[in-house]
C-alpha positions as a printed NumPy array, in Angstrom:
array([[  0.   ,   0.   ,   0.   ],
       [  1.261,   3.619,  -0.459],
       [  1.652,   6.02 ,   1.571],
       [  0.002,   9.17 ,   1.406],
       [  1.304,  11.469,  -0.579],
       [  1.808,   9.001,  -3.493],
       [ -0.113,   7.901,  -5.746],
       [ -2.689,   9.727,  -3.802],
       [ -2.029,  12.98 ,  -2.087],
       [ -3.174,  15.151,   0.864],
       [ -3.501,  18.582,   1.117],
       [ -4.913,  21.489,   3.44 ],
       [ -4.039,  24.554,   5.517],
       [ -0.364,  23.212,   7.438],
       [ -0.577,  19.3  ,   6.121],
       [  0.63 ,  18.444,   2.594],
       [  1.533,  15.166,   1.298],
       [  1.964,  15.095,  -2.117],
       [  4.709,  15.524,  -5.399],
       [  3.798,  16.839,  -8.59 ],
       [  5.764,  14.059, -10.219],
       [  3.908,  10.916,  -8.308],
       [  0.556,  12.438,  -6.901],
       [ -2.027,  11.085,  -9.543],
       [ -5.074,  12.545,  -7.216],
       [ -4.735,  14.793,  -4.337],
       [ -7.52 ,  15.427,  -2.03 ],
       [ -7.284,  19.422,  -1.059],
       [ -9.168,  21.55 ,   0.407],
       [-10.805,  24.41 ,  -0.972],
       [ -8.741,  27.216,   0.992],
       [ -5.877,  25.616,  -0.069],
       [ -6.567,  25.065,  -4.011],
       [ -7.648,  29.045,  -3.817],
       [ -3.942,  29.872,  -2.202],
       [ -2.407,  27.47 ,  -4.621],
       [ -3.875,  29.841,  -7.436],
       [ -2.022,  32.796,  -6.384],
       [  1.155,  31.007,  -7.175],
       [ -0.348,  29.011, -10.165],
       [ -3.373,  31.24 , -12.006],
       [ -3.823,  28.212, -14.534],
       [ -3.515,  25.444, -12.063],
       [ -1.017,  23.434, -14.383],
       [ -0.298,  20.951, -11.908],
       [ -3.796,  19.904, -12.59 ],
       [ -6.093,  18.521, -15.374],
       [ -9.064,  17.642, -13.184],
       [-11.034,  19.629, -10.526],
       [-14.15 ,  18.046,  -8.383],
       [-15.498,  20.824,  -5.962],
       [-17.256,  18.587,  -3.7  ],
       [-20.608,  19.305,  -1.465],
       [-21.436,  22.545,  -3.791],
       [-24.546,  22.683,  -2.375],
       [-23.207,  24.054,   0.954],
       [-22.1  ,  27.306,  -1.317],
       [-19.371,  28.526,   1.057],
       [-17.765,  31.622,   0.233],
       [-14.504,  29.674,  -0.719],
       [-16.716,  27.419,  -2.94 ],
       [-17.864,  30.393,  -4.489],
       [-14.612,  32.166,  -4.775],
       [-13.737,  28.454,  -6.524],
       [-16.151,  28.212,  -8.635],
       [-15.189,  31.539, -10.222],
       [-11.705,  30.769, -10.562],
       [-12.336,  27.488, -11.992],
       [-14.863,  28.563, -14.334],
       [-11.849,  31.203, -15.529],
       [ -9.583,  29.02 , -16.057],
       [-11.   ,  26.586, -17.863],
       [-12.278,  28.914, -20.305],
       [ -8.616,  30.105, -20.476],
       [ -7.004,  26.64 , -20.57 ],
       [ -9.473,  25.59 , -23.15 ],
       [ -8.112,  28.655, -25.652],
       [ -4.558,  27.329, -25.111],
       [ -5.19 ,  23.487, -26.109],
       [ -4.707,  22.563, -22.811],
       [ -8.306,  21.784, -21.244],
       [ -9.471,  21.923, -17.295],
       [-11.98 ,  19.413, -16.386],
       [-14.589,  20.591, -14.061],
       [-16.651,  18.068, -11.803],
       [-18.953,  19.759,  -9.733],
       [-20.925,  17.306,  -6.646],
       [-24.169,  18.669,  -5.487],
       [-26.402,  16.949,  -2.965],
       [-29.167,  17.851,  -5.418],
       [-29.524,  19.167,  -9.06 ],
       [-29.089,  22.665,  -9.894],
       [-29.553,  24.454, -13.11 ],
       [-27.502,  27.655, -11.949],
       [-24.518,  25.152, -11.979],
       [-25.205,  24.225, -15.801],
       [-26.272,  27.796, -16.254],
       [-22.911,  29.425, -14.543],
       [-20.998,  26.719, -16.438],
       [-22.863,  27.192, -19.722],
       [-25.078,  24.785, -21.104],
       [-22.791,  23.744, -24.014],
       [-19.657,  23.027, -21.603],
       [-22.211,  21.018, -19.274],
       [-22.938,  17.066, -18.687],
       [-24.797,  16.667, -15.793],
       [-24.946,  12.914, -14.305],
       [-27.521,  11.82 , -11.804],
       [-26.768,   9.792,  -9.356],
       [-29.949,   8.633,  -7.063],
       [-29.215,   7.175,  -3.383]])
């Protein structure tokens, strides 16, 4: 078994565990993927984002939904695409709306 910071990587306010190089998913907060953007406005080190428990719409969810939603629209228009999963508890348009309808699959998961 790895350890943490592997193959799959940790990462919040004081604790992280993980290396560009190995890390194929790191679990992060959202504070810390908004500070991480001040030092990386593209998020390069990334090519998948899941804001989880949307629902809740903390400012920091907010503030990370904005960011994301810039720059994936900026990645997109250099060839080098963001992937945007957003987990609600239940469906809502604005998401698909905010995220525009033609950059949107929603899934439904029931349980």
């Amino acid at each position: 078994c790895d350890r943490v910071g592997d193959a799959v990587g940790l990462a919040a306010a004081g604790d992280e565990r993980w290396d560009a190089s190995r890390t194929r998913i790191l679990v992060a907060t959202d504070g810390w993927l908004l500070r991480t953007a001040l030092l990386d406005p593209l998020l390069k080190h990334f090519s998948v984002v899941v804001v989880d428990e949307a629902h809740e719409r903390t400012l920091n969810q907010d503030l990370l939904m904005g960011l994301v939603k810039k720059v994936q629209k900026r990645r997109k228009e250099l060839g080098d695409p963001l992937r945007v999963v957003v987990a609600l508890a239940d469906r809502d348009d604005d998401v698909e709306k905010f995220f525009g309808r033609q950059n949107t699959a929603i899934a439904q998961i029931d349980g």
